[in-house]
C-alpha positions as CSV (number, residue, x, y, z in Angstrom):
1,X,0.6,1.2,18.4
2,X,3.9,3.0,17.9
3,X,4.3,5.8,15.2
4,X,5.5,5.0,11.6
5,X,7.3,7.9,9.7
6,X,9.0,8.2,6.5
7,X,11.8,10.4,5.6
8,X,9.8,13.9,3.4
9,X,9.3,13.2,-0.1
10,X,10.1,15.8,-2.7
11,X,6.3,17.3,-3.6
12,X,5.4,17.2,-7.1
13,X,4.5,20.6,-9.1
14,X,0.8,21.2,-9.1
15,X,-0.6,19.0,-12.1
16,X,2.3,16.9,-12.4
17,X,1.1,13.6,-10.4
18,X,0.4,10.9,-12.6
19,X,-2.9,8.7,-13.0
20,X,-2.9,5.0,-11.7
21,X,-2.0,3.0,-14.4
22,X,-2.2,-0.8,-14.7
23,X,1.4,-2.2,-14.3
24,X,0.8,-5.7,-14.7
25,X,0.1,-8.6,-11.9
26,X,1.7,-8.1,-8.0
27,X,4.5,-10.5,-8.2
28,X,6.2,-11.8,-4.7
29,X,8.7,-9.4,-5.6
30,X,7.0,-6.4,-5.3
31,X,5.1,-8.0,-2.4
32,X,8.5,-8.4,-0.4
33,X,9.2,-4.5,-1.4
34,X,5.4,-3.4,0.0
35,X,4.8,-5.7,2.9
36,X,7.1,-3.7,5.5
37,X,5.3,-0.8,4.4
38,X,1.6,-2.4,5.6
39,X,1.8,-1.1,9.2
40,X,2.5,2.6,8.4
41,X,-0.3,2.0,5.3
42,X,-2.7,1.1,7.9
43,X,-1.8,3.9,10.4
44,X,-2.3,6.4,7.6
45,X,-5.8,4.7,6.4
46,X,-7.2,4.8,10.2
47,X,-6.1,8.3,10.5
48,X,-8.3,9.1,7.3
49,X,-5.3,10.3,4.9
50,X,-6.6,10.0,1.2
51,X,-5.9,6.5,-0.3
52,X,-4.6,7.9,-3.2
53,X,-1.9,9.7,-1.7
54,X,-1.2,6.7,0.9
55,X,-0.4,4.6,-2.1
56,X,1.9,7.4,-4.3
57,X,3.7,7.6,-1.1
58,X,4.4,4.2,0.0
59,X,5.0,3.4,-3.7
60,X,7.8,6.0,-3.8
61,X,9.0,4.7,-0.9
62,X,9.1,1.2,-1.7
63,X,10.1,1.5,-5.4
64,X,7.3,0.0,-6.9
65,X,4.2,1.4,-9.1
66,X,1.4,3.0,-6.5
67,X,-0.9,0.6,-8.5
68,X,1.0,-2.5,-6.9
69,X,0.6,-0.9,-3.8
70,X,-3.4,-0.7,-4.5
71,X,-3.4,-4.2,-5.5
72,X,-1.2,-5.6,-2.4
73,X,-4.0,-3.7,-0.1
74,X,-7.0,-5.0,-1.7
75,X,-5.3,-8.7,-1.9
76,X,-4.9,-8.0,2.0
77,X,-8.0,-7.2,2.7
78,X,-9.4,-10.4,0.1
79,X,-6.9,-12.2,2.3
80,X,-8.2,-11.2,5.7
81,X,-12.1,-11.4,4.7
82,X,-11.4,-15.1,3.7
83,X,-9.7,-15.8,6.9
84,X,-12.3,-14.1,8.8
85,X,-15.2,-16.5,6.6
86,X,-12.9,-19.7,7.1
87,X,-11.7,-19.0,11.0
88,X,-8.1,-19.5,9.7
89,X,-5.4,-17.8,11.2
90,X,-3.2,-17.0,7.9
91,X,-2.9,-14.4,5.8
92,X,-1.1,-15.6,2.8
């Protein structure tokens, strides 16, 4: 698998980085702006990176709320255990 990067992202001052908030229901929208981003969110999960900053990242990066970036990986992974129960082949 080929490497994924992402330009550096400005760090926040110690203390500043805001608690996951709940920003309402992951709308195609914001699943068009975070779906690119699911290969280099993998890579970072297998390569044991912390969730949390995973998500602040990609959510930065994508311009959406790191909790719509939570809630697009969990409806991935909901999305893949079904597939894997039903033998289907698709995702969404």
């Amino acid at each position: 698998m080929s490497e994924f990067k992402l330009p550096p992202l400005k760090k926040a001052k110690r203390g500043e980085g805001p608690k996951l908030t709940d920003s309402g229901l992951l709308t195609k929208r914001i699943v068009k702006q975070v779906e690119s981003y699911l290969p280099i969110i993998l890579t970072r999960f297998k390569a044991g990176q912390d969730m949390e900053k995973v998500i602040r990242d990609i959510g930065q990066h994508a311009g959406v709320e790191p909790d719509m970036v939570a809630k697009y990986v969990q409806a991935v992974i909901k999305a893949g255990s079904s597939q894997a129960a039903s033998g289907g082949s698709s995702l969404l």
